[in-house]
Every structure is written in C-alpha cells, then in structure tokens.
C-alpha positions in Angstrom: 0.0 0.0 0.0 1.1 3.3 -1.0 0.8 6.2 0.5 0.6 9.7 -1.1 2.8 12.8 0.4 0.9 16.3 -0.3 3.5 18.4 -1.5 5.0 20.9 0.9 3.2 24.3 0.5 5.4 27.4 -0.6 4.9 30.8 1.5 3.3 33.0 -1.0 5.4 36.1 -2.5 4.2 38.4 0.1 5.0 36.2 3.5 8.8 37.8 4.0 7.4 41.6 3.2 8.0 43.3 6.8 4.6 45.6 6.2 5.6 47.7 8.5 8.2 49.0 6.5 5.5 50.8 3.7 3.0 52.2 6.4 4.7 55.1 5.8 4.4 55.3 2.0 0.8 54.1 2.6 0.1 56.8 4.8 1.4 59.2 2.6 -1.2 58.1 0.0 -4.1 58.3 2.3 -3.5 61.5 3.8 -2.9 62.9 0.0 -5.8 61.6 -1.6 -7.9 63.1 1.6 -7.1 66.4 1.3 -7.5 66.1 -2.6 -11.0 65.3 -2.0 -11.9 67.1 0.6 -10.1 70.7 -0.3 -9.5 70.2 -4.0 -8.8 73.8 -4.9 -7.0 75.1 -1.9 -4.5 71.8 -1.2 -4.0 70.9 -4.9 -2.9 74.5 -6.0 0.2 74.8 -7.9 1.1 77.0 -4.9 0.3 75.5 -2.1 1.8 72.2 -3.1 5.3 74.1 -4.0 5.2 75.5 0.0 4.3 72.2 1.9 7.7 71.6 -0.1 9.5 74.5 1.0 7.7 73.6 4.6 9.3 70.4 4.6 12.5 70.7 3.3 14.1 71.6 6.7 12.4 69.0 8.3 13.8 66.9 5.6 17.7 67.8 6.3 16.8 67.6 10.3 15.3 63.5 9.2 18.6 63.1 7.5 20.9 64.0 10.7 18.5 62.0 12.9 18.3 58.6 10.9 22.1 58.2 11.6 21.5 58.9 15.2 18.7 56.3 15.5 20.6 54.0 13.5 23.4 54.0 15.9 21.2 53.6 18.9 21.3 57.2 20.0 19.2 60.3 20.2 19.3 63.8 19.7 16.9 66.1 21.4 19.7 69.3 20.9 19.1 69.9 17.3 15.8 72.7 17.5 17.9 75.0 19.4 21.0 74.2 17.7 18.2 75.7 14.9 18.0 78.6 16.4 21.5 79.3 17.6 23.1 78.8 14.4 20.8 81.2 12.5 21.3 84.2 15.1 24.9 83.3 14.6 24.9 83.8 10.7 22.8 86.5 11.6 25.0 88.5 14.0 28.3 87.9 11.9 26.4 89.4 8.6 25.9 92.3 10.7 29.0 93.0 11.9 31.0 92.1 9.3 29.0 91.7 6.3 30.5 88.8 5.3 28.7 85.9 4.1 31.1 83.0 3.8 31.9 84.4 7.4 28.2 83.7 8.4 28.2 79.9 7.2 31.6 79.3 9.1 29.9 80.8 11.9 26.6 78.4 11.4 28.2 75.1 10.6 30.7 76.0 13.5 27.9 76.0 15.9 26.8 72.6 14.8 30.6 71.2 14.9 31.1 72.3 18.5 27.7 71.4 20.1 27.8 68.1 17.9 31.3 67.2 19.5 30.3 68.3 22.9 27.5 65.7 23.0 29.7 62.9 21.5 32.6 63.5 24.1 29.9 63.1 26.5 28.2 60.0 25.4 31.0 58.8 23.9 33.9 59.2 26.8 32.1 59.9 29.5 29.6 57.0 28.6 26.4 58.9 29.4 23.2 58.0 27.8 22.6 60.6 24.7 19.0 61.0 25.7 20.7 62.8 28.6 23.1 64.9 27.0 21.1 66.6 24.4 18.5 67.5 26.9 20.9 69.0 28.7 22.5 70.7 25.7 19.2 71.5 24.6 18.8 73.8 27.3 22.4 75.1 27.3 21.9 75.8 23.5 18.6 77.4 23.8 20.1 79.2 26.7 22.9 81.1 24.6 20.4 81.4 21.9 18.3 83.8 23.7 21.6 85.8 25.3 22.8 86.0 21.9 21.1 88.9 20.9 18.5 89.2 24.2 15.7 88.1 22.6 15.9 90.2 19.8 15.2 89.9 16.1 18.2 90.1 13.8 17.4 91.0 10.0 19.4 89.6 7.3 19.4 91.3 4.1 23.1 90.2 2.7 21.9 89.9 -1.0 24.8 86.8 -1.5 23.7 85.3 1.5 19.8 85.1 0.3 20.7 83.8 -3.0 22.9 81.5 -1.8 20.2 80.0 0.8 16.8 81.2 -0.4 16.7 82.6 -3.4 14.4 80.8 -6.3 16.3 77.8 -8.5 14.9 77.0 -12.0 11.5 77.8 -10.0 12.0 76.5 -6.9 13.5 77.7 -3.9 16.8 77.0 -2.4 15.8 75.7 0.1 14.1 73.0 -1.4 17.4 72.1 -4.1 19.8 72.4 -0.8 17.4 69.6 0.6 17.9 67.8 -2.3 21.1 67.5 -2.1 21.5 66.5 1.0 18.8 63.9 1.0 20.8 62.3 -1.5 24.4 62.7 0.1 22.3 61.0 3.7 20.8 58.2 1.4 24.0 57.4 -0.6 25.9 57.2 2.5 23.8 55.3 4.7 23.5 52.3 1.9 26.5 52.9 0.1 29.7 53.5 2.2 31.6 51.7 4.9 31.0 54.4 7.4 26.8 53.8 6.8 27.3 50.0 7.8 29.5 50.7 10.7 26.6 53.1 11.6 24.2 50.5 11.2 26.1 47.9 12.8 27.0 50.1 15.7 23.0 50.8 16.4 22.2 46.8 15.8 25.2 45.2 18.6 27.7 47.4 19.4 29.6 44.9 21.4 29.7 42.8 18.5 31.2 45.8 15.6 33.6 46.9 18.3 34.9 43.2 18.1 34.8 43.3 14.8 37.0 46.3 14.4 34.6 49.2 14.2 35.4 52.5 16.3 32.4 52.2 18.4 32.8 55.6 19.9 33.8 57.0 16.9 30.7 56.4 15.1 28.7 57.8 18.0 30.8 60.8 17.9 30.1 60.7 14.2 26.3 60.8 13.8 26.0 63.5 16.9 28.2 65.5 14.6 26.2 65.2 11.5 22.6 65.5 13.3 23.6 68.6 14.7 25.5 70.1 11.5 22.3 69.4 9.8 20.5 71.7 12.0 23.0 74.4 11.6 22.5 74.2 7.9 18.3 74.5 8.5 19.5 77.2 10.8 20.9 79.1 7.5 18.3 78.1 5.5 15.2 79.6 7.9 17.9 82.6 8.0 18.2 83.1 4.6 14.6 82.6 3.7 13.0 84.6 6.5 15.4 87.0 5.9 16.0 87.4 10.2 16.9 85.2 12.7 15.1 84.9 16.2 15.8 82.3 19.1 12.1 80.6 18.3 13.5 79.1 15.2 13.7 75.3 15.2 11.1 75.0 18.2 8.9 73.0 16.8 10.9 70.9 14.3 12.2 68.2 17.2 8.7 66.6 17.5 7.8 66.8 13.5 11.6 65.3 12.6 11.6 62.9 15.4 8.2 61.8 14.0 8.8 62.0 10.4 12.1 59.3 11.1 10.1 57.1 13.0 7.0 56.4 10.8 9.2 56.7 8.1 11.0 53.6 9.2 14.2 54.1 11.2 14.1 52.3 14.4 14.2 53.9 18.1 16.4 50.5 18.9 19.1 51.2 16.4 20.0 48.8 13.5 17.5 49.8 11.2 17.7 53.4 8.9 15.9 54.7 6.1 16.9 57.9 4.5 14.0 57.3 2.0 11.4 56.6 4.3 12.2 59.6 6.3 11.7 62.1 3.7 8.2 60.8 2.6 7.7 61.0 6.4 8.7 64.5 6.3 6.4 65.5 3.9 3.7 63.4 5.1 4.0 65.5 8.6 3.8 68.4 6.3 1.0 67.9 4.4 -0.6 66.6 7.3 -0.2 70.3 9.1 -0.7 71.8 5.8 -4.2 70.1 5.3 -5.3 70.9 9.0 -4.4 74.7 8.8 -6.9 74.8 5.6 -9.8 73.0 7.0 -9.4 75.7 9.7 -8.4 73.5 13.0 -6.4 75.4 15.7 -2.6 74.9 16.3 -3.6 72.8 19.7 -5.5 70.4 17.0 -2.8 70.4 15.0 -0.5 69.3 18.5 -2.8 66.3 19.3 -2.5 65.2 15.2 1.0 64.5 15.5 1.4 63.4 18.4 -1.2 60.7 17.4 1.2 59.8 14.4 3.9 59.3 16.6 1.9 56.8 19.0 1.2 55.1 16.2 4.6 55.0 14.6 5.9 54.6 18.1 3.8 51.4 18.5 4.4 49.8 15.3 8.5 49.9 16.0 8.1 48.6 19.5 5.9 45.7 18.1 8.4 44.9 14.9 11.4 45.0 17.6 9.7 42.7 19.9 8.7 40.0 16.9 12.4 40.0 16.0 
C-alpha cells in the first residue's frame, strides 16, 4: 500500500514583506488623496503644493541627521535649538562684518562644537545621549536667547539670500539644498563603509567593536552630523526669513523625530531609512498643511501629531519585539 505525500506548500510572495516597512508610503497616500478630496482647490494649487515643499524641506535635512542617530542607537533632542543658535549666529556675523562666507563658518561651527560636545559626552564619558542633548538642549537654547537678548536680527546680505533662499529654476533653495543633501544621507547610509558601521553600531555594538569598528567614533560621528544638519536648517530659515530669532527650530524636534520614526528608522538602532524619512517629512507636512486649511487650531494640529507618533511609536516597538 502506497501512500501519497501532499507536496510541501510554498509561502506566497508576500510572507517575507516586513509591512511595516510601507505604512509610511501608505500613509502618505491616504493623507494625499484626503485632502485632494476634501479641499481640491485650496490643497491641490500649484502654490500651495510648491510650500508644503519649501515647509518640509528643513524637516527633511533635520530626518537626514536624525536617521544616523537612530541608527546608531542614540538620540538627539539638541538639534531645534542648535536651529535657532546657528541662524542668530549667521545672523550677528552678517551684521558685523558683512561677510557671508563668514556667516556659514559661523553656522556650521555652531553645529561642529555642540555636535562634538555631546559625542565626548556620550562617547567618553559614557552617558546615555538622551541625557546629553537634553541637557544641551537647554544650554543651547540658553545662549540662543543671550545671543542677541531676545531680539530679532534682519538679514538682508543679497549673497547670503541667493545663496540660501533665493528661487532655482522655479524653486526655492531651500528646497534644491534639501535635495542634495537627502541624497548625500541616502547614498551614505546604503552605500559606504561608514553607513554600515553606523548600522552595525546601532544593531550590537559589542559585537562591531569586536569586529574592528570604532564604536565611539561612530557615535561621535552621527551627533556630529545631526547637529550640523541643524545648523544648515538654521541658514536656511535665515536666509529665507530673511532674520533670525531664538524661536527658530522649536517646533521641528517633535515633527523630525516623527517623520524618522513612521518613516521607518528604528528607536532600537539597526535599522535606517533615508528614503522613508523624507516621505515621512512631507507626510507630517502635508498633514499640518491640510489641518491649517480646514481651519483646525494649532492645539489640534499638536494632538494630530502626536497621534502619528503613538502610532509610529507602537508599530516599531511591536516589529522589535517580533524579532
């Protein structure tokens, strides 16, 4: 008597995709096609669609610093006022000296010291980051605000504006400087040694410090970038405002720090995506945008995102749990 074996059933195409990984893009989608429907005229304008891009294209370069950060298994909570600080520092040098490449220096170097302050921190002094940037958070927005005691500082350097804010082949600089360096985060996050030592600091650090990788390094790294990023947002608001004021970068922590996690990057470190963050970025800004014309209040706006990042909150902890 023989018996028959039924063969072995094969997992469809679709049983390895982690779905968590295009809620993002999905979301996206959604929220787009909403306020399509909803507010056809206003949100589909040729002009309103060009500023939820100019809206999120300093969110973008802020999700660009902060995916390396979260990939390494750190945080930075330093980066709005580091906003803030940088612009009243390009500010104040344009002033004084009216000097725009001395402006820039003065931005970037604003993000170069804070950046290394926090690394030595974490990094020799082996206190969490979480720590650190709150407390340089405070010690940045601190100086911010004795910078020029709480006062407005125009810029109207005519280099400086074109340089950072002017209009490009129709669109702002803002948005092309974005561009570019969404595209310098994503190539070196997927395609350079220093994005998998990144990643595999953030995944087992133990384990790439045996395997040769300069642990601390890295960490001092990705604090270095994040908050370099913000000094180039800093410019950016500068340039395109034309003034600099110690409220800038306030409320770009929570909309960054949201736009990285629903766009994929893990809290837990490991995991990155340069990609998913910007569609996260302008997902938070059309999201905002959308709100503002159906007339809800800033507070409503508050208890929007902060929805989206429970959610996006949620889904990491359960995709790090079922690995």
């Amino acid at each position: 008597m023989t018996t028959t074996t039924a063969p072995a059933q094969r997992p469809g195409w679709l049983a390895g995709v982690q779905w968590k990984d295009y809620v993002v893009y999905a979301g996206f989608v959604v929220v787009f096609l909403f306020f399509a429907v909803t507010q056809p005229s206003s949100f589909l304008s040729v002009p309103n669609l060009t500023n939820i891009l100019v809206q999120a294209a300093p969110i973008m370069v802020l999700a660009v610093g902060l995916v390396f950060v979260l990939s390494a298994g750190e945080i930075d909570l330093s980066i709005g006022s580091v906003v803030a600080l940088s612009a009243l520092s390009a500010a104040v040098v344009l002033q004084n000296t009216g000097s725009w490449p001395l402006a820039v220096l003065a931005a970037l170097g604003v993000g170069l010291g804070v950046g290394l302050l926090n690394g030595i921190f974490v990094a020799a002094v082996r206190l969490p980051s979480f720590l650190v940037t709150l407390a340089t958070m405070g010690l940045v927005a601190g100086l911010a605000r004795e910078l020029t005691d709480l006062q407005s500082v125009p810029v109207t350097d005519s280099a400086f504006i074109s340089l950072f804010g002017a209009k490009w082949l129709g669109l702002p600089a803002t948005v092309w400087w974005a561009a570019f360096i969404v595209v310098l985060g994503a190539v070196a996050l997927r395609q350079t040694r220093y994005g998998a030592h990144v990643l595999a600091v953030g995944n087992n650090a133990s384990a790439a410090r045996v395997s040769g990788i300069k642990v601390d390094r890295v960490r001092v790294a990705v604090l270095v970038g994040s908050a370099m990023a913000a000094s180039v947002v800093g410019l950016l608001y500068s340039a395109r405002l034309q003034g600099a004021r110690y409220t800038l970068g306030e409320a770009d922590l929570m909309t960054a720090i949201a736009a990285v996690i629903v766009g994929g990057t893990s809290l837990f470190g490991g995991k990155g995506s340069v990609v998913g963050a910007v569609v996260g970025s302008l997902l938070m800004t059309m999201l905002n945008n959308g709100l503002i014309l159906a007339g809800l209040s800033v507070s409503q706006q508050m208890v929007a995102r902060a929805a989206i990042i429970l959610i996006a909150v949620s889904i990491s902890l359960r995709g790090k749990r079922g690995s």
